[in-house]
N, CA, C and O atoms as a CHARMM CRD file, in Angstrom:
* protein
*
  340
    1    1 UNK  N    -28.03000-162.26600 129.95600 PROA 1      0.00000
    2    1 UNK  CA   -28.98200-161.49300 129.15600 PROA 1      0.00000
    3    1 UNK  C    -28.23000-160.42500 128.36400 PROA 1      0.00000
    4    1 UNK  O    -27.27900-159.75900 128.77000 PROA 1      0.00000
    5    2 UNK  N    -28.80300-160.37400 127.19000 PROA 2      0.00000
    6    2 UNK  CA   -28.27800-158.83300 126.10500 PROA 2      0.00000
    7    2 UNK  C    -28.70600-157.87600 126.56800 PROA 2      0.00000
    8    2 UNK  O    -29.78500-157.96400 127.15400 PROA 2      0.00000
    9    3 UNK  N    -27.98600-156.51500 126.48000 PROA 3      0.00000
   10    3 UNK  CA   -27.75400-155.18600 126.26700 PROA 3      0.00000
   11    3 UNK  C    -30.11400-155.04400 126.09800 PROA 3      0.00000
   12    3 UNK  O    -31.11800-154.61500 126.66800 PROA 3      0.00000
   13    4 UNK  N    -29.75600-155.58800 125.21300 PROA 4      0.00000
   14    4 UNK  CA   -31.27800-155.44200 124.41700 PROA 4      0.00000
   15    4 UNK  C    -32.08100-156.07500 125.88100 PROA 4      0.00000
   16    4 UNK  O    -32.74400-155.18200 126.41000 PROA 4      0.00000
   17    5 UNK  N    -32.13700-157.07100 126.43800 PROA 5      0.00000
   18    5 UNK  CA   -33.38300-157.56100 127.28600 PROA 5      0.00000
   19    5 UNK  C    -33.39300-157.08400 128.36600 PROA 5      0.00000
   20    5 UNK  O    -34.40700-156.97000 129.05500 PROA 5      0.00000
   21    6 UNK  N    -31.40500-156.45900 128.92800 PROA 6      0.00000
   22    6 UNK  CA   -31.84500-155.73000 129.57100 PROA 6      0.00000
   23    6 UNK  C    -33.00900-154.78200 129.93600 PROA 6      0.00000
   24    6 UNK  O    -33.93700-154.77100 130.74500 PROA 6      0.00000
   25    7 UNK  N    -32.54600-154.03200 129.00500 PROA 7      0.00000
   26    7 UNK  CA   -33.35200-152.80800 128.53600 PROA 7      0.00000
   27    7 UNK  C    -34.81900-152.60300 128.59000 PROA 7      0.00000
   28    7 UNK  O    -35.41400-151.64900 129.09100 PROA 7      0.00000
   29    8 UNK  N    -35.39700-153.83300 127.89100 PROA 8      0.00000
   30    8 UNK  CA   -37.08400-153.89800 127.97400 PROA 8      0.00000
   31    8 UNK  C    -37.17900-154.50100 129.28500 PROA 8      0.00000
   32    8 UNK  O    -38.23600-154.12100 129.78800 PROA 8      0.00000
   33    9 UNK  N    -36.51900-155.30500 130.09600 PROA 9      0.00000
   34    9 UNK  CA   -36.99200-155.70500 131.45600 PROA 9      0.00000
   35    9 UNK  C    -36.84700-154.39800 132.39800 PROA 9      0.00000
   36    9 UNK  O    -37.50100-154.17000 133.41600 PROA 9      0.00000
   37   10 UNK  N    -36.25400-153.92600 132.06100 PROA 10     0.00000
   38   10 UNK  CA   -36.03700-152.01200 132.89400 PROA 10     0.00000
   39   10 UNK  C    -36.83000-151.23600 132.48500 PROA 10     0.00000
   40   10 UNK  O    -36.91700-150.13200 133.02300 PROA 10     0.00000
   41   11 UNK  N    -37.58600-151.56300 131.48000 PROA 11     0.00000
   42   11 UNK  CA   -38.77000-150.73800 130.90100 PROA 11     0.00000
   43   11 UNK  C    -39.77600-151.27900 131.38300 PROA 11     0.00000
   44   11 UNK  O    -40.85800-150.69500 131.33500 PROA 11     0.00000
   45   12 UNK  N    -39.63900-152.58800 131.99000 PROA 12     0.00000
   46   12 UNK  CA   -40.88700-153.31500 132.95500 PROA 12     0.00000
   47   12 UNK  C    -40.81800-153.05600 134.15800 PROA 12     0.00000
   48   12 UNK  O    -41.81000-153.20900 134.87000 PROA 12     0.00000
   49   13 UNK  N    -39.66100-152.61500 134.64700 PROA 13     0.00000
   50   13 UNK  CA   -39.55500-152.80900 136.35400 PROA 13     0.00000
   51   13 UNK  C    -40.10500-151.19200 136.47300 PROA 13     0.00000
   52   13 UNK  O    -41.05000-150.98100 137.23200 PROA 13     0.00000
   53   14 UNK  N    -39.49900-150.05000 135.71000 PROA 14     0.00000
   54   14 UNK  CA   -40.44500-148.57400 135.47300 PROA 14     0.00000
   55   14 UNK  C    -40.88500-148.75500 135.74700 PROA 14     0.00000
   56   14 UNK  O    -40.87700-148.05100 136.75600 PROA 14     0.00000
   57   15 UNK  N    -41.95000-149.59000 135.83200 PROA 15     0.00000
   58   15 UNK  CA   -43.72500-149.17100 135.86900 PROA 15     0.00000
   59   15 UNK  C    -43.83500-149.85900 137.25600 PROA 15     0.00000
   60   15 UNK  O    -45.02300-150.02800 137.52700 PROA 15     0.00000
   61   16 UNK  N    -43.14300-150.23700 138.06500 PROA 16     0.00000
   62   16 UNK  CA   -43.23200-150.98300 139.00900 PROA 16     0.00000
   63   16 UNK  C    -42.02100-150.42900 140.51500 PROA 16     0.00000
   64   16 UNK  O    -41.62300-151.28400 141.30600 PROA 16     0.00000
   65   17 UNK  N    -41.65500-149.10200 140.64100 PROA 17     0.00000
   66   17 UNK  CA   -40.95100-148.80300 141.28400 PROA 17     0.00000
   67   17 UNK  C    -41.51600-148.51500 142.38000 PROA 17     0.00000
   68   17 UNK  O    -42.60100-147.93600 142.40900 PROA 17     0.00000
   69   18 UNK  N    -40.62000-149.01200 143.84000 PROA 18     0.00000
   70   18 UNK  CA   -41.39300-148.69200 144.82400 PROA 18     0.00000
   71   18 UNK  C    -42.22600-147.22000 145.12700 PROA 18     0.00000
   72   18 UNK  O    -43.30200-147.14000 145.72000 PROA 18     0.00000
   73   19 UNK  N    -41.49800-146.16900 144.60600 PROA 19     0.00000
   74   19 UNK  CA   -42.04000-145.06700 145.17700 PROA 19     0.00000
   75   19 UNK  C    -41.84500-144.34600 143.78900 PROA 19     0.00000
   76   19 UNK  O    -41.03800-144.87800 143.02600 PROA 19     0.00000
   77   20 UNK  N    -42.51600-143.14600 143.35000 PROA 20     0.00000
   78   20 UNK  CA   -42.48900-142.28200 142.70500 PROA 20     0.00000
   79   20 UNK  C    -41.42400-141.19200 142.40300 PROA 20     0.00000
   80   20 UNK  O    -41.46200-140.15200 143.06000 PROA 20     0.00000
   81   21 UNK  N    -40.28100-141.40500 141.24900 PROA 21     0.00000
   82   21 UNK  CA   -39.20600-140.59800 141.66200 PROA 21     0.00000
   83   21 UNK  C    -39.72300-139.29900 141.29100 PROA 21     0.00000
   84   21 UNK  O    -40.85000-139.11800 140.83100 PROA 21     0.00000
   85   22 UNK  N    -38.63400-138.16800 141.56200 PROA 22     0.00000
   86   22 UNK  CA   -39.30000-137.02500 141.56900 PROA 22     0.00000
   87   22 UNK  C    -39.13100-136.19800 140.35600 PROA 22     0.00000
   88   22 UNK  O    -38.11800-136.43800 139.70000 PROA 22     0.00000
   89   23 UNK  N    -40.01700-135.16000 139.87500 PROA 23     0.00000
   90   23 UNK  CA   -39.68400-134.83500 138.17300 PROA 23     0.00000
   91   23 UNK  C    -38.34200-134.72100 137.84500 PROA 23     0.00000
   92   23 UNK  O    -38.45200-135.43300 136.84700 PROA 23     0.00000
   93   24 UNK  N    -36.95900-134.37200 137.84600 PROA 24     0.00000
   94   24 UNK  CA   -35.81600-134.58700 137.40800 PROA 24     0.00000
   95   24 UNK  C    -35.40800-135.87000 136.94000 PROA 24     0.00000
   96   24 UNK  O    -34.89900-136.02800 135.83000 PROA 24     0.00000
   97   25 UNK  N    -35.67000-137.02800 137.96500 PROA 25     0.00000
   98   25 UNK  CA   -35.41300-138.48300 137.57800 PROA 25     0.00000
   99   25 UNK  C    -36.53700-138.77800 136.47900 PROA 25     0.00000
  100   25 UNK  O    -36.41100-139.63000 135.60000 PROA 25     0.00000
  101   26 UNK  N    -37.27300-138.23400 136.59300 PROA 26     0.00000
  102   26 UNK  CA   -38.04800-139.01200 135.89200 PROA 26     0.00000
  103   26 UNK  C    -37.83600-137.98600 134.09500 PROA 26     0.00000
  104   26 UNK  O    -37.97900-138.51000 132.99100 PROA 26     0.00000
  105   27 UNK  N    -37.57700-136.90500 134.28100 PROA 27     0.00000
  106   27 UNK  CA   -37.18700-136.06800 132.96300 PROA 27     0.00000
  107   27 UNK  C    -36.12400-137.33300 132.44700 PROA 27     0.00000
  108   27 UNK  O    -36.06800-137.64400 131.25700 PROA 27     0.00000
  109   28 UNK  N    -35.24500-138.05600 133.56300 PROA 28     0.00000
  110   28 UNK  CA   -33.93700-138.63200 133.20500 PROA 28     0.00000
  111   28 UNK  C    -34.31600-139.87500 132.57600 PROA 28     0.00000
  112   28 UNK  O    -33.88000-140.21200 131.47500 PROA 28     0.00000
  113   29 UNK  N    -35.30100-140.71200 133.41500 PROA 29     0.00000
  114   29 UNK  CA   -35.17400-141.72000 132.47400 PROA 29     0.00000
  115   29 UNK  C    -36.12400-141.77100 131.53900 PROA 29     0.00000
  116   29 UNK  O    -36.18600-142.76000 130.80800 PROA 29     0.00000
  117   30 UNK  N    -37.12800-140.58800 131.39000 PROA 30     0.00000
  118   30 UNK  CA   -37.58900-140.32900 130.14300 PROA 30     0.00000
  119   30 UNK  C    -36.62600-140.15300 128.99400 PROA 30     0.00000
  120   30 UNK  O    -36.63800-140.95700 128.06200 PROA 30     0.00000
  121   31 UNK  N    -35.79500-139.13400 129.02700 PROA 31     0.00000
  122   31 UNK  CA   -34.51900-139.23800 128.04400 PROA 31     0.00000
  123   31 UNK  C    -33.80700-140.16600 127.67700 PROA 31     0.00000
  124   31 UNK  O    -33.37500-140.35000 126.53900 PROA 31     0.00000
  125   32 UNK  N    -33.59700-140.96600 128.84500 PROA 32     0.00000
  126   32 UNK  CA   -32.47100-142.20200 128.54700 PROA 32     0.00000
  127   32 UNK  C    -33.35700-142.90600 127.42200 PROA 32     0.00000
  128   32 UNK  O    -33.11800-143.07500 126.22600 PROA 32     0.00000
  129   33 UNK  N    -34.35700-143.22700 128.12900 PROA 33     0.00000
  130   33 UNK  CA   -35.35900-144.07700 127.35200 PROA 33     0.00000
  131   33 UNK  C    -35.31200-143.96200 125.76400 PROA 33     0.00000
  132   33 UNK  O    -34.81800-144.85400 125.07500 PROA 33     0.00000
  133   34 UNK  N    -35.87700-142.76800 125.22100 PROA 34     0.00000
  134   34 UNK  CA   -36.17100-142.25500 124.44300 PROA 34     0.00000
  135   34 UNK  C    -34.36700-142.14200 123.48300 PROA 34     0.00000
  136   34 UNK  O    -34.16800-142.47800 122.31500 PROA 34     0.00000
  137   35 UNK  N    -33.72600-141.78800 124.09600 PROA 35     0.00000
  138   35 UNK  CA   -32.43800-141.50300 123.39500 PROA 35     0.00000
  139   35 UNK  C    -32.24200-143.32900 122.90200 PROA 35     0.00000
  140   35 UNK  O    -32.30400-143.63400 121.71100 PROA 35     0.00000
  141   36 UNK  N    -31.98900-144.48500 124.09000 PROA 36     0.00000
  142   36 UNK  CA   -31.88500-145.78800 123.65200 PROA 36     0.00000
  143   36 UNK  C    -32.18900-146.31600 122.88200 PROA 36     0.00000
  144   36 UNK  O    -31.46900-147.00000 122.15400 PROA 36     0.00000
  145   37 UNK  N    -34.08800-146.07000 122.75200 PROA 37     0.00000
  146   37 UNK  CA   -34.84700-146.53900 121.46600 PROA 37     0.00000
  147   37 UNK  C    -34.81700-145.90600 120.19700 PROA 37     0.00000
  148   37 UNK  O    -34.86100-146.52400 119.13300 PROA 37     0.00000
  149   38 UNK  N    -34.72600-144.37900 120.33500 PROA 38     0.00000
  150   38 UNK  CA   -34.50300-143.51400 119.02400 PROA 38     0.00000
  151   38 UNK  C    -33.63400-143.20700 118.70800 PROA 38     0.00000
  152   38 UNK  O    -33.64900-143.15500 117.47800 PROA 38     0.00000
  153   39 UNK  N    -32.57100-142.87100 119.17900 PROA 39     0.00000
  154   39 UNK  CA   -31.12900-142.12600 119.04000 PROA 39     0.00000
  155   39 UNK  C    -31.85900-140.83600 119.46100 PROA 39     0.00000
  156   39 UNK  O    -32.80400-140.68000 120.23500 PROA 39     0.00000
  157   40 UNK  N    -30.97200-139.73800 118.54600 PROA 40     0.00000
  158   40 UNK  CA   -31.07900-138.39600 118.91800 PROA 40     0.00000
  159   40 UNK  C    -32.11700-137.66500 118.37400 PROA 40     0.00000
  160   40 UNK  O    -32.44900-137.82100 117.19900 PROA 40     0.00000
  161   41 UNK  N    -32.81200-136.66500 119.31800 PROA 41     0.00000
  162   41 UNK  CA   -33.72300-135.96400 119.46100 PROA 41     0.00000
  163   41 UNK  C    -34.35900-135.53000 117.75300 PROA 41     0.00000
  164   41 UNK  O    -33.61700-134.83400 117.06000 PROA 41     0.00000
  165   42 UNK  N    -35.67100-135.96200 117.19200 PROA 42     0.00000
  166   42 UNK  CA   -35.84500-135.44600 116.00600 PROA 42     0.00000
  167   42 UNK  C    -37.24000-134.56300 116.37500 PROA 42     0.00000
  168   42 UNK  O    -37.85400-134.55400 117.44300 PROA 42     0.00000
  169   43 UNK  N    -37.50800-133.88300 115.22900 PROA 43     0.00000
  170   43 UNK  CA   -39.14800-132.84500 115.75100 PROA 43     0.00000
  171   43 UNK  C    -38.37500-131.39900 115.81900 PROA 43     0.00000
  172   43 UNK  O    -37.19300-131.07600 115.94000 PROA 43     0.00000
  173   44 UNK  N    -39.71300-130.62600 115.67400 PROA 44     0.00000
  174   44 UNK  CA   -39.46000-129.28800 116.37900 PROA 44     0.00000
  175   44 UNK  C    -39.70400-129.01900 118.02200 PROA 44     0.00000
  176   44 UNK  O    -40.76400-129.51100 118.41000 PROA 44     0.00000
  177   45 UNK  N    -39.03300-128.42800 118.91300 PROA 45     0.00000
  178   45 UNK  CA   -38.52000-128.00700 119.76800 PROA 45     0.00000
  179   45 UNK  C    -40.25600-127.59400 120.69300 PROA 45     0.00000
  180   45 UNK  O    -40.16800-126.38200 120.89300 PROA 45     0.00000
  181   46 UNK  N    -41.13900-127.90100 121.06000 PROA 46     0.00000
  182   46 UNK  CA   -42.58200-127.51900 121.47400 PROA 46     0.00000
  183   46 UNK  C    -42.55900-126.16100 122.19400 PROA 46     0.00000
  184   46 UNK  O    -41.77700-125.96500 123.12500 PROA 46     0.00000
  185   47 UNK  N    -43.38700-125.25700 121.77500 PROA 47     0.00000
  186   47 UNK  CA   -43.99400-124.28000 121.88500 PROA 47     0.00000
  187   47 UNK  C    -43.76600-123.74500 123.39900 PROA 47     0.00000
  188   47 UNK  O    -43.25100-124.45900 124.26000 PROA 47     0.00000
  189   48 UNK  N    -44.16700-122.51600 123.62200 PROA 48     0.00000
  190   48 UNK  CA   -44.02300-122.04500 125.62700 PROA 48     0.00000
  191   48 UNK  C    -45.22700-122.96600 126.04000 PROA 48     0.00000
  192   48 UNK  O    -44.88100-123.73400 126.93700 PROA 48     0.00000
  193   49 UNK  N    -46.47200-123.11400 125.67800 PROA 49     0.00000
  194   49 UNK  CA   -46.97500-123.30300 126.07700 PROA 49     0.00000
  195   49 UNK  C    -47.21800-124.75000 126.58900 PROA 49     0.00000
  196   49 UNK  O    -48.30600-125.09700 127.04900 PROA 49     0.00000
  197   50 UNK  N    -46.21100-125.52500 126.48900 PROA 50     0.00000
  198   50 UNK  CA   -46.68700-126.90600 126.50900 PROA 50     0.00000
  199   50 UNK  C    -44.88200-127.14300 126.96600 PROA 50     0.00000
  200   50 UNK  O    -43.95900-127.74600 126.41900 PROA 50     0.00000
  201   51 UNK  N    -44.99300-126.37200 128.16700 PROA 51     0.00000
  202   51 UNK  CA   -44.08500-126.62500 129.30800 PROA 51     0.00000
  203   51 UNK  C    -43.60200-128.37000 129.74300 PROA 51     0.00000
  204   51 UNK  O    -42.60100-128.71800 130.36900 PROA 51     0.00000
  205   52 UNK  N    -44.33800-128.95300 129.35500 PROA 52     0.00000
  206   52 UNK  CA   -44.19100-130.61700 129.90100 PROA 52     0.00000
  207   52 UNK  C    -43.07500-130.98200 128.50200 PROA 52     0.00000
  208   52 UNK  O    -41.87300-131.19400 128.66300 PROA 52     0.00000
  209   53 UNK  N    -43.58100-130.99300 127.52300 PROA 53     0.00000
  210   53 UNK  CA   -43.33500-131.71500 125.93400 PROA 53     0.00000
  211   53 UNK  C    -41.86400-130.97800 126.07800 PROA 53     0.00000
  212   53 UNK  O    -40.85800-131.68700 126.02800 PROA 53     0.00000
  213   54 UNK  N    -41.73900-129.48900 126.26500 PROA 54     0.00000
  214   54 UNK  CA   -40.37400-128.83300 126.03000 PROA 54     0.00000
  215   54 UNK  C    -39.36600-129.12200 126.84300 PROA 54     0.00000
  216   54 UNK  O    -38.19900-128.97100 126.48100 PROA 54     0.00000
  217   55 UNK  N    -39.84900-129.77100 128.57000 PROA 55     0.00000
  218   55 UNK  CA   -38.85000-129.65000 128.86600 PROA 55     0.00000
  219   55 UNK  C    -38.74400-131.35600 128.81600 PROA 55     0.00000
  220   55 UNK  O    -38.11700-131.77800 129.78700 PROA 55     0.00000
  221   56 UNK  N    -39.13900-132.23500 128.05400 PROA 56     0.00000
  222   56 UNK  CA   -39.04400-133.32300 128.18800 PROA 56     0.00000
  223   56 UNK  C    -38.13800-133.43000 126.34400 PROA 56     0.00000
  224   56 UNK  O    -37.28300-134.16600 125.85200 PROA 56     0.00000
  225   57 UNK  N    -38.79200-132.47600 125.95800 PROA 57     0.00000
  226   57 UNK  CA   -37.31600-131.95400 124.57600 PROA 57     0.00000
  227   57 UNK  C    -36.27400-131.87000 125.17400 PROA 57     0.00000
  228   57 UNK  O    -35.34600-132.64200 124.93000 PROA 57     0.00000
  229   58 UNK  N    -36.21900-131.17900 125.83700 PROA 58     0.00000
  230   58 UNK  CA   -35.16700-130.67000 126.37400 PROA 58     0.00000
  231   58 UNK  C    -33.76300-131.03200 126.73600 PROA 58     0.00000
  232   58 UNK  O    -32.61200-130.70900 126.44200 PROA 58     0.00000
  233   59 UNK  N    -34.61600-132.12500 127.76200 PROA 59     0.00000
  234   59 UNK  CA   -33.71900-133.86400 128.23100 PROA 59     0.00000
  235   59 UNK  C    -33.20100-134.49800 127.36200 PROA 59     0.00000
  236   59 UNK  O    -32.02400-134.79100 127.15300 PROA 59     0.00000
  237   60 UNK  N    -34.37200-134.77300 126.69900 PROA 60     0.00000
  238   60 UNK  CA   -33.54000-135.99900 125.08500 PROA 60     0.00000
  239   60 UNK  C    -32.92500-135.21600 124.60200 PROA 60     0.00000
  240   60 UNK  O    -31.95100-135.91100 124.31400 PROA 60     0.00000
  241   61 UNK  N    -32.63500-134.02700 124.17200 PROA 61     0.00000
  242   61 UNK  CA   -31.57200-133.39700 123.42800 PROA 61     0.00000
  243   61 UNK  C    -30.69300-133.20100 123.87700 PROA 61     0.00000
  244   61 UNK  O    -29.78500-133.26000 123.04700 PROA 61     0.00000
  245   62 UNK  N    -30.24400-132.88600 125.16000 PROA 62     0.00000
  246   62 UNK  CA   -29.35000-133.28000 126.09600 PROA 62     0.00000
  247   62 UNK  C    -28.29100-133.85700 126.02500 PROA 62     0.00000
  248   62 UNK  O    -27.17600-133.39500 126.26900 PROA 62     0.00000
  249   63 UNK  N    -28.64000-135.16400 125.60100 PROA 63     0.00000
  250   63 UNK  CA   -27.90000-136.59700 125.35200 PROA 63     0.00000
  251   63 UNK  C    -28.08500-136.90000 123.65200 PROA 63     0.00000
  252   63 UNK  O    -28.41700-138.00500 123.22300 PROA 63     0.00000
  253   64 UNK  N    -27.81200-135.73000 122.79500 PROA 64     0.00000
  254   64 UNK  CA   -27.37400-135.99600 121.43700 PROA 64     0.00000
  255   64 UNK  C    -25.93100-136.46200 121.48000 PROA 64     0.00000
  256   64 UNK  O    -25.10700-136.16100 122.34300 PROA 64     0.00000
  257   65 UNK  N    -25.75900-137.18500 120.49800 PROA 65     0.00000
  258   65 UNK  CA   -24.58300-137.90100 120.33100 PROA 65     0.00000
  259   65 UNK  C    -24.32900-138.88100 121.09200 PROA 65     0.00000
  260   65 UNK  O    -23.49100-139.66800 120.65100 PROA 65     0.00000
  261   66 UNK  N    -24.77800-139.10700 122.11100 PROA 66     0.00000
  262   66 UNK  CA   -25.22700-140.42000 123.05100 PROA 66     0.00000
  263   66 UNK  C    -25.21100-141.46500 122.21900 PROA 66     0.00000
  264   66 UNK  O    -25.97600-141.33700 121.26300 PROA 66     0.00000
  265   67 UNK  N    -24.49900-142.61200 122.27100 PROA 67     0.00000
  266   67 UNK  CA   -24.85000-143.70900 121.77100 PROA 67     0.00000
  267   67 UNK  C    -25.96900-144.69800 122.02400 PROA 67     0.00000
  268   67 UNK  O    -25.72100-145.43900 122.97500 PROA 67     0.00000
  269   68 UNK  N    -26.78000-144.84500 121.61200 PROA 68     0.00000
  270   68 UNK  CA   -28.08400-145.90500 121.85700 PROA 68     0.00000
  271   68 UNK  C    -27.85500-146.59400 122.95200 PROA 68     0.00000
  272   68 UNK  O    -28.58800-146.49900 123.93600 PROA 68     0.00000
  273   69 UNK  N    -26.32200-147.72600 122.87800 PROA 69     0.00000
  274   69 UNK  CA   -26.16300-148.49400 123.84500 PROA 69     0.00000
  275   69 UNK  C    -25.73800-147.94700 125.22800 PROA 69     0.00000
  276   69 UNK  O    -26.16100-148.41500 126.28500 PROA 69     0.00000
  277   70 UNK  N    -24.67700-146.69500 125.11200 PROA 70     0.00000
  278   70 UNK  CA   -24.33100-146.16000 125.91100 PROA 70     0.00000
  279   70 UNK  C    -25.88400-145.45400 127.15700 PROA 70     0.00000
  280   70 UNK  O    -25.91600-145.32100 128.38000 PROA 70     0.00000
  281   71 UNK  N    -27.10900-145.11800 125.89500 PROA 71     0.00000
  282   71 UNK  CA   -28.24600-144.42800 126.94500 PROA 71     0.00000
  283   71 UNK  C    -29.03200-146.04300 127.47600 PROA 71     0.00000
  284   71 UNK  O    -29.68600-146.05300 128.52000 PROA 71     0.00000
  285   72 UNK  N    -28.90100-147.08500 126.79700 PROA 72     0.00000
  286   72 UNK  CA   -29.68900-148.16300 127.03100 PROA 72     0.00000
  287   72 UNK  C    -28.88300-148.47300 128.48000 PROA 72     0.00000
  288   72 UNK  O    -29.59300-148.36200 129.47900 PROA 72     0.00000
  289   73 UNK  N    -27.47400-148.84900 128.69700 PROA 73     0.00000
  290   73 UNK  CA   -26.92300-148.66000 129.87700 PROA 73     0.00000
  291   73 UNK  C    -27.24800-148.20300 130.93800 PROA 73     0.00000
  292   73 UNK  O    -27.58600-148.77000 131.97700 PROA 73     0.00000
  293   74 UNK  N    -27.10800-146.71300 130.58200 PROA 74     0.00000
  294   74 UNK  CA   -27.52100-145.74200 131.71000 PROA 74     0.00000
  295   74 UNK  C    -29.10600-146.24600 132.04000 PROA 74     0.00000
  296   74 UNK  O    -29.52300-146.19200 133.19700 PROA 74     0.00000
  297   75 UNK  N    -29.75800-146.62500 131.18900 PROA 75     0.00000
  298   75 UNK  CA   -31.22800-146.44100 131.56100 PROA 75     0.00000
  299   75 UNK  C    -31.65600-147.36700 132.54100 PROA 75     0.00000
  300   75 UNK  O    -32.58300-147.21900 133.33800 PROA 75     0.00000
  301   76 UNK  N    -30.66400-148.63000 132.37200 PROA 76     0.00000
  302   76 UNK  CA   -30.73500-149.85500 132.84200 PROA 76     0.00000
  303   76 UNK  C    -30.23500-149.51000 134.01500 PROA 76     0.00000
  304   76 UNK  O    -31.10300-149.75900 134.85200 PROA 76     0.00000
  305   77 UNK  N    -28.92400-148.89400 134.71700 PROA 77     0.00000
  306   77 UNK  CA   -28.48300-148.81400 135.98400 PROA 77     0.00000
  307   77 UNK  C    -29.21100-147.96400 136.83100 PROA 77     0.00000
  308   77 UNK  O    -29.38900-148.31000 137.99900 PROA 77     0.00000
  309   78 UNK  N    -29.77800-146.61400 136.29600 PROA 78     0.00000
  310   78 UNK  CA   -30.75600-146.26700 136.90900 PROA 78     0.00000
  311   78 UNK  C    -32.28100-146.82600 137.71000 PROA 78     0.00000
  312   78 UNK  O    -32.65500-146.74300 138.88000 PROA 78     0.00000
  313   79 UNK  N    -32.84800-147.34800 136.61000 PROA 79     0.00000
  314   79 UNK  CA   -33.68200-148.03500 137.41100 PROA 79     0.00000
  315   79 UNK  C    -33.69000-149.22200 138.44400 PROA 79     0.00000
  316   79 UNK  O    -34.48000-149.64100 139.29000 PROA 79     0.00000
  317   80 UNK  N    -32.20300-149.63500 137.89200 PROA 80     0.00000
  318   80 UNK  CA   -31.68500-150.29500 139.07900 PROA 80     0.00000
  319   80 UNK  C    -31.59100-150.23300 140.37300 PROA 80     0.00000
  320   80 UNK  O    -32.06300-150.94900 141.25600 PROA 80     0.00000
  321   81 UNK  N    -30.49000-148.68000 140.41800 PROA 81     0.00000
  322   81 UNK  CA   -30.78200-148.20700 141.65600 PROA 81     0.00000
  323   81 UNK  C    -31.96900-147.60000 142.17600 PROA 81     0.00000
  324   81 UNK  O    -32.10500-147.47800 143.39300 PROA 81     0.00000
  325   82 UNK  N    -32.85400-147.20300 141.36000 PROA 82     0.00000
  326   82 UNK  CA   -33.95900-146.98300 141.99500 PROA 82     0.00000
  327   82 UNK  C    -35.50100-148.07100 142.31100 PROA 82     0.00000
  328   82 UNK  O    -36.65900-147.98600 142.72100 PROA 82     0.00000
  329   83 UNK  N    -34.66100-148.90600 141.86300 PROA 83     0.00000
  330   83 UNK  CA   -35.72400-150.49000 142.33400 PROA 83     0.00000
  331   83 UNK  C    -35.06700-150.62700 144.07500 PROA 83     0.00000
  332   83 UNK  O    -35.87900-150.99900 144.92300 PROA 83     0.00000
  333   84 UNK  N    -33.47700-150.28700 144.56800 PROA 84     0.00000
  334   84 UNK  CA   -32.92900-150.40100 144.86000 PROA 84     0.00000
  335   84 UNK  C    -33.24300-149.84300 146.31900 PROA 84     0.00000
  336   84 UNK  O    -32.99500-150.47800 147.34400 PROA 84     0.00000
  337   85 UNK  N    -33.86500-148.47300 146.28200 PROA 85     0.00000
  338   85 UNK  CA   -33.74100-147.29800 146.78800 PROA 85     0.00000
  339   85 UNK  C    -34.73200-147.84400 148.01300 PROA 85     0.00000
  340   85 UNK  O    -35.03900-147.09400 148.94000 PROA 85     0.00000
């Protein structure tokens, strides 16, 4: 399988993990995600008040300069190990 089918089959198994990881992992492979499919972080930076959106900015900006394939990787071994877990 490609880089690429990886990727969307790890975007299927997400939704299917035994247990609920806890907000950090999940800030993580929100970012990975998001960095893989988009590249780097575009938008303005969200407001105090909307604590979820900023710190989920936060993450994807993180991993600017990240290469697509390089976050599609990561995104893929992660949920790996946590299908794993």
């Amino acid at each position: 399988m490609s880089l690429q089918e990886h990727f969307a089959q790890a975007q299927i198994d997400s939704k299917n993990l035994p247990e609920r990881p806890d907000n950090m992992t999940l800030l993580k492979i929100y970012s990975l995600y998001k960095q893989g499919s988009s590249g780097d972080v575009t938008g303005e930076r969200p407001g105090f008040t909307d604590m979820v959106g900023r710190a989920k900015y936060d993450a994807w900006a993180a991993l600017k300069g990240t290469s697509q394939e390089d976050a599609q990787q990561q995104y893929v071994d992660l949920i790996e190990e946590l299908k794993d877990a």
